[in-house]
N, C-alpha and C positions, 0 to 999 in steps of 0.2 A: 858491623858485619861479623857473626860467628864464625870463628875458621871451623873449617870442615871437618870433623872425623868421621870422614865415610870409605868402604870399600874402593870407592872411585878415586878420592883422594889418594887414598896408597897407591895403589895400581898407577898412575897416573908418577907418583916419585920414583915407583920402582920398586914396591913392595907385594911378598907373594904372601898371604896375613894369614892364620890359620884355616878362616871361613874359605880362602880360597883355595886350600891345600885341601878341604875337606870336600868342597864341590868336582875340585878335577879329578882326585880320588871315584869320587863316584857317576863321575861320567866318564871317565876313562881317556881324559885328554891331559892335555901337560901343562900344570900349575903356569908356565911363559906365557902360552896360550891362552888361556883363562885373561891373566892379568890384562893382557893387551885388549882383549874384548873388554873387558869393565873399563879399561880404561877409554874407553871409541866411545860408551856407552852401548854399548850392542849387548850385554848380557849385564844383569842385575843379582846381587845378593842380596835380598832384604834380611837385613841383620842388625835388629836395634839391639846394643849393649845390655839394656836393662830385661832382657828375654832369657833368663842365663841359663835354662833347659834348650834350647834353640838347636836343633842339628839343621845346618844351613846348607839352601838348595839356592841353583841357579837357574836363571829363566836367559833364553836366548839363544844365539846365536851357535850353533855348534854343539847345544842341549839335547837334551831330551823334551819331547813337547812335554809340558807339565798341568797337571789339572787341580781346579781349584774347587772345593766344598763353603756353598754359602749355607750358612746356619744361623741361628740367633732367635731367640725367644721375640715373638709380637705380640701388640697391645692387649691382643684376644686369647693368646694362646702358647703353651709350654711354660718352662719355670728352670731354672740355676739345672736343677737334677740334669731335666733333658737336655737340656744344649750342651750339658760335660757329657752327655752318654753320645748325643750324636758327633761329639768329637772322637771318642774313642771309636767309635761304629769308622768314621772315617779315617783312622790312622788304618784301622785293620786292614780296609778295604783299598788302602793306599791312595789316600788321597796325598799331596805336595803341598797344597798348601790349604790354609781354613780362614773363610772371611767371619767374622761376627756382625753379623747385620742387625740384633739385638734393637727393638725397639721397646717404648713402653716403661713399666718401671721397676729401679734396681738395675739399671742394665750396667752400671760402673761394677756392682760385684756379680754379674752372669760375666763381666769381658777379663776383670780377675782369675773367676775359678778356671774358665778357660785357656788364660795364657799357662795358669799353671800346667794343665792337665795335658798342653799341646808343645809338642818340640818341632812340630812344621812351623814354616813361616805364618805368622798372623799376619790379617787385612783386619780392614775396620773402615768406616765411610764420617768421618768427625760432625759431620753434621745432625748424624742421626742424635748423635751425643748435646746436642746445640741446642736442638729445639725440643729436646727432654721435658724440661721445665715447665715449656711457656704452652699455652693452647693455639697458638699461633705464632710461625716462623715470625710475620712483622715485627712483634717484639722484639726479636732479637739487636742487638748492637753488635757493629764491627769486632768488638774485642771481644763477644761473645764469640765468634768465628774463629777468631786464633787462637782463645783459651781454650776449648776444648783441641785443637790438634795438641798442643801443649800438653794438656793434660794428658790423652793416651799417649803420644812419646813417651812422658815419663813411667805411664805405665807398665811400657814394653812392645808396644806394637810394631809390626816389622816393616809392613805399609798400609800407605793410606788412598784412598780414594778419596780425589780432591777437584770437586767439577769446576776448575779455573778457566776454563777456555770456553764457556756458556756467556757471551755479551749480550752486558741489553740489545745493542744493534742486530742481534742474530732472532728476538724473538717477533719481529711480526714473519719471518721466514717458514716458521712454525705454524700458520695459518691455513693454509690448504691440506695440512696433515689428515686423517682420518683419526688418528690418538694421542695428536697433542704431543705431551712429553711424558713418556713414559719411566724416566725415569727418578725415583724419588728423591736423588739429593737433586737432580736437576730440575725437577720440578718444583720443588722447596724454597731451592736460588730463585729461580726465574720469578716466583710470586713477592719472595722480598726485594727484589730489583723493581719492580713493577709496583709495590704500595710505596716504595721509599723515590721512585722514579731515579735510581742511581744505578750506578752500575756493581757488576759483580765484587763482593769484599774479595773477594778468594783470588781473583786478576789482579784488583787497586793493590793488594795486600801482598803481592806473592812474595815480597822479598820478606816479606816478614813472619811467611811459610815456610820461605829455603832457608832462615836461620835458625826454626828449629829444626828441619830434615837435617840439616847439617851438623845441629851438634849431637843426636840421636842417632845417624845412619836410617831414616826411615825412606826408604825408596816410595817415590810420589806415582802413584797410577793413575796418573790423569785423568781424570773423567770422563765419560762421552754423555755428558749431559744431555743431549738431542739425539741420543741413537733413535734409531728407529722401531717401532713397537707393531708396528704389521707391515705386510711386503709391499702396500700401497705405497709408504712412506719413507723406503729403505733408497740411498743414493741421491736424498734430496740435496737442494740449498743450504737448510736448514742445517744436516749432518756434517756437509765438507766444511761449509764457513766453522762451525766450531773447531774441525779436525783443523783445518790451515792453522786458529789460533792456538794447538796445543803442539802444531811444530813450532809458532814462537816460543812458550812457555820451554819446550824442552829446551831449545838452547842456551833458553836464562838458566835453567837450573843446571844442566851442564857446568856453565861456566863458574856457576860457584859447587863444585866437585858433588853435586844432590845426584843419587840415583834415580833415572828415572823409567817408568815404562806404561803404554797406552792404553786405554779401553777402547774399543770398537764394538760394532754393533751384533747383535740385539736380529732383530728379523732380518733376513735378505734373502731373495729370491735367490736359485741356485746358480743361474749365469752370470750370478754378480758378485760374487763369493771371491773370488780370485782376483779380481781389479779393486775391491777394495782394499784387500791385505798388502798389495801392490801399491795402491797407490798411500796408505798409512806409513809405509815404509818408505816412499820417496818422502812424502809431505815430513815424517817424523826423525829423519836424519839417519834413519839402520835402529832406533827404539826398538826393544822389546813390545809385542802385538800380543795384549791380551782379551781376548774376545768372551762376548756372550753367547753361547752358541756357536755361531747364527742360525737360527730359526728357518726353516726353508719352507713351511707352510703353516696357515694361521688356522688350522680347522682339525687341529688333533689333542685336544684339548684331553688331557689322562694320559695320552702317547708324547711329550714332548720330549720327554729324554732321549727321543728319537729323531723326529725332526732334529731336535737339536744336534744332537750327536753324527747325523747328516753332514748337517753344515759343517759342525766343526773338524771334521777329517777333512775336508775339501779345505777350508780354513788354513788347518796346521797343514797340510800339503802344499799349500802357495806361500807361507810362511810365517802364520802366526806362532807363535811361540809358547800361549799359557792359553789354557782353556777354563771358561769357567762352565761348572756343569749346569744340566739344567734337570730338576725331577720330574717325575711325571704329574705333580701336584704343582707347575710351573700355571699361571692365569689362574688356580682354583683355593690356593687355600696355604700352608705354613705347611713343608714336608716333614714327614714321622720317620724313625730309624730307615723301617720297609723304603717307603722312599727313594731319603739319600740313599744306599746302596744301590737300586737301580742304574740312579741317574747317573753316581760316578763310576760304576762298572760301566754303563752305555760310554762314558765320556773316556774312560782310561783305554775301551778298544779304539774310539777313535784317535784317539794320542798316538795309542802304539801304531795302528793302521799306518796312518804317516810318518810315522819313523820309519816303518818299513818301506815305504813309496821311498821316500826320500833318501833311502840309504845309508840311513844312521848305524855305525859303526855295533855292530852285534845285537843289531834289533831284530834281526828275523831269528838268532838264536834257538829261542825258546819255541820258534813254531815250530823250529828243525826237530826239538827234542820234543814233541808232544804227537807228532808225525812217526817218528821211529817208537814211542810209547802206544800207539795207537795200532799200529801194526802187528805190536808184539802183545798185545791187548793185557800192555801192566798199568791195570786200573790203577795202583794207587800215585804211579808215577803221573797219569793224566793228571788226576785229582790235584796233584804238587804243582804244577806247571800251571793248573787254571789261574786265568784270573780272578776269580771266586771258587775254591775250593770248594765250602760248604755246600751253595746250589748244586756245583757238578756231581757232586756224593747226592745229594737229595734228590736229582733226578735221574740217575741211574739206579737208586736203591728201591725207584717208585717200581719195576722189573718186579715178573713173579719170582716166587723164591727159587727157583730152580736154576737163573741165573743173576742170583745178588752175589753167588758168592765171588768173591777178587780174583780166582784163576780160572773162572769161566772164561773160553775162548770165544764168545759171540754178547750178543747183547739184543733187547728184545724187540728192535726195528726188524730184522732179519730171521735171527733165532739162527742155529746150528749150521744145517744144511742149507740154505741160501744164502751164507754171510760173504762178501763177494771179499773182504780181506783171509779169510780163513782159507777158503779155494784158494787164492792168489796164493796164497803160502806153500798148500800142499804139494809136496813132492811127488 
């Protein structure tokens, strides 16, 4: 058994480590605090050692909801270049953390150039790394499963997405679905459980997963192998039997000091949005809840950054914690620069949105100052405060020229004489 050198470890001795003096610094709570939630497992640092640009962020409990950027070159499309450009495209536009979803091939030096290039938290899914190789998962061997998590640990990954709670037992549950299993490492598992007729490696295996979480610090994000892929299929059998078994997994990796935190679903109807983050949090012991989405209708296919971003306010409002975003090239095809920014601007207002529901400590701040900017109509102060700067300049500059200029007191909705803040002012 590897002893642990993780966040949770410390915290748990009684130790406040740098990565945690750096997270309460920038959430503005007190290093005691912090410690005790890592140590509950209620908030997570992923911070493997060997990431040594890393500026470490926390997910959880008494956080900021936090949003995550999937990227990664596919078998059909991009290259090393683009996946470092949509990483920079994503620091700017603030994204928290960056998953490398990279299939296809060379993807060990596109997940390279990118740890270098990125000082957010990495994610990374090991299996995609696993069946690289082979032209079919089957081949795969058991110690093909552990060697690659091995492998990215060492390379620097911060976490991982690890679909251990997907049992044979759970797949004829999957039957009545309309899409199956939508998601690819759990669709990957499920077909080599099924030619080998054995069970999950990643479950039989796990302690041989939390020995390397634990000597790396890679915080384990559970997988939701069976989320659900359209609202037919959202709140099944199929989805809670996996969730019950990744409340057991959490408390094994608990126990040996592994940080850990959840995935959740994927499509859900909007009156169901709120019981499931409810009951993830009962079934998952106070885990960190990090969601896809949730998707709240399956017919916007170009618009899902929306739906998505729907659900995920409602999400982070009942309590999830990390969002992953979704683009508007979500069901259609590999997102370009354009894109990601949409999707994680859509997803950063509903992060914030919920901070301000919720009452997070100087979240409405910035509305307060974009409000008294707007009044006083000092455009470049908006501009500053936007969550995309750039757009907000692009589309106020799109105004005929008579009011582009920055001390204009109106703008071209209204014009001069109609502007109902300009009256409001005059004396």
């Amino acid at each position: 058994m590897t002893k642990a050198n993780t966040q949770m470890a410390a915290a748990r001795a009684g130790k406040i480590t740098p990565q945690m003096l750096t997270v309460a610094k920038d959430e503005g709570i007190q290093p005691e605090v912090l410690r005790d939630l890592i140590a509950q497992g209620k908030v997570v640092i992923p911070a493997n050692p060997a990431h040594t640009n890393l500026h470490p962020v926390g997910f959880g409990e008494g956080t900021r909801i936090k949003v995550n950027v999937n990227l990664g070159r596919s078998q059909t499309t991009s290259c090393l270049t683009d996946e470092v450009a949509k990483v920079e495209a994503a620091l700017k536009y603030g994204a928290d953390a960056v998953m490398d979803l990279s299939t296809g091939p060379d993807i060990d030096s596109v997940r390279k150039a990118i740890i270098e290039a990125c000082p957010a938290p990495l994610g990374t899914v090991p299996m995609y790394g696993a069946v690289n190789p082979v032209d079919d998962v089957a081949k795969l061997t058991v110690d093909d499963f552990l060697r690659t998590v091995k492998e990215q640990a060492e390379q620097g990954v911060d976490f991982m997405t690890i679909h251990a709670g997907l049992l044979k037992e759970h797949l004829p549950l999957v039957d009545s679905r309309l899409t199956g299993i939508v998601s690819r490492g759990g669709a990957l598992t499920a077909r080599w459980m099924k030619v080998h007729n054995r069970q999950n490696p990643y479950y039989e295996h796990f302690d041989e997963v939390l020995d390397i979480a634990a000597e790396h610090d890679i915080t384990l994000s559970l997988g939701d192998g069976l989320r659900p892929g359209c609202l037919h299929d959202a709140s099944d059998a199929a989805q809670f039997a996996e969730l019950d078994t990744l409340g057991e997994l959490t408390k094994k990796a608990w126990a040996r000091n592994v940080q850990v935190m959840i995935e959740g679903p994927g499509h859900v109807p909007l009156d169901q949005i709120a019981d499931n983050v409810k009951r993830q949090k009962k079934v998952c012991h106070g885990a960190p809840f990090y969601v896809l989405g949730p998707l709240v209708t399956d017919i916007a296919p170009g618009y899902d950054h929306i739906t998505g971003a729907i659900g995920a306010t409602l999400a982070a409002w009942a309590g999830a914690d990390f969002l992953c975003y979704v683009t508007p090239m979500e069901h259609l095809g590999l997102p370009d620069l354009e894109d990601l920014r949409n999707g994680l601007i859509a997803f950063r207002i509903a992060a914030h949105a919920a901070d301000i529901a919720k009452g997070h400590l100087g979240a409405r701040d910035r509305d307060d100052a974009m409000a008294r900017a707007r009044y006083a109509f000092e455009w470049e102060r908006q501009f500053e405060l936007a969550l995309d700067p750039d757009r907000a300049r692009e589309y106020h500059d799109k105004v005929p020229a008579a009011t582009q200029h920055r001390a204009s007191r109106y703008c071209s909705m209204c014009g001069e004489k109609y502007c109902a803040m300009r009256n409001s002012a005059l004396k």
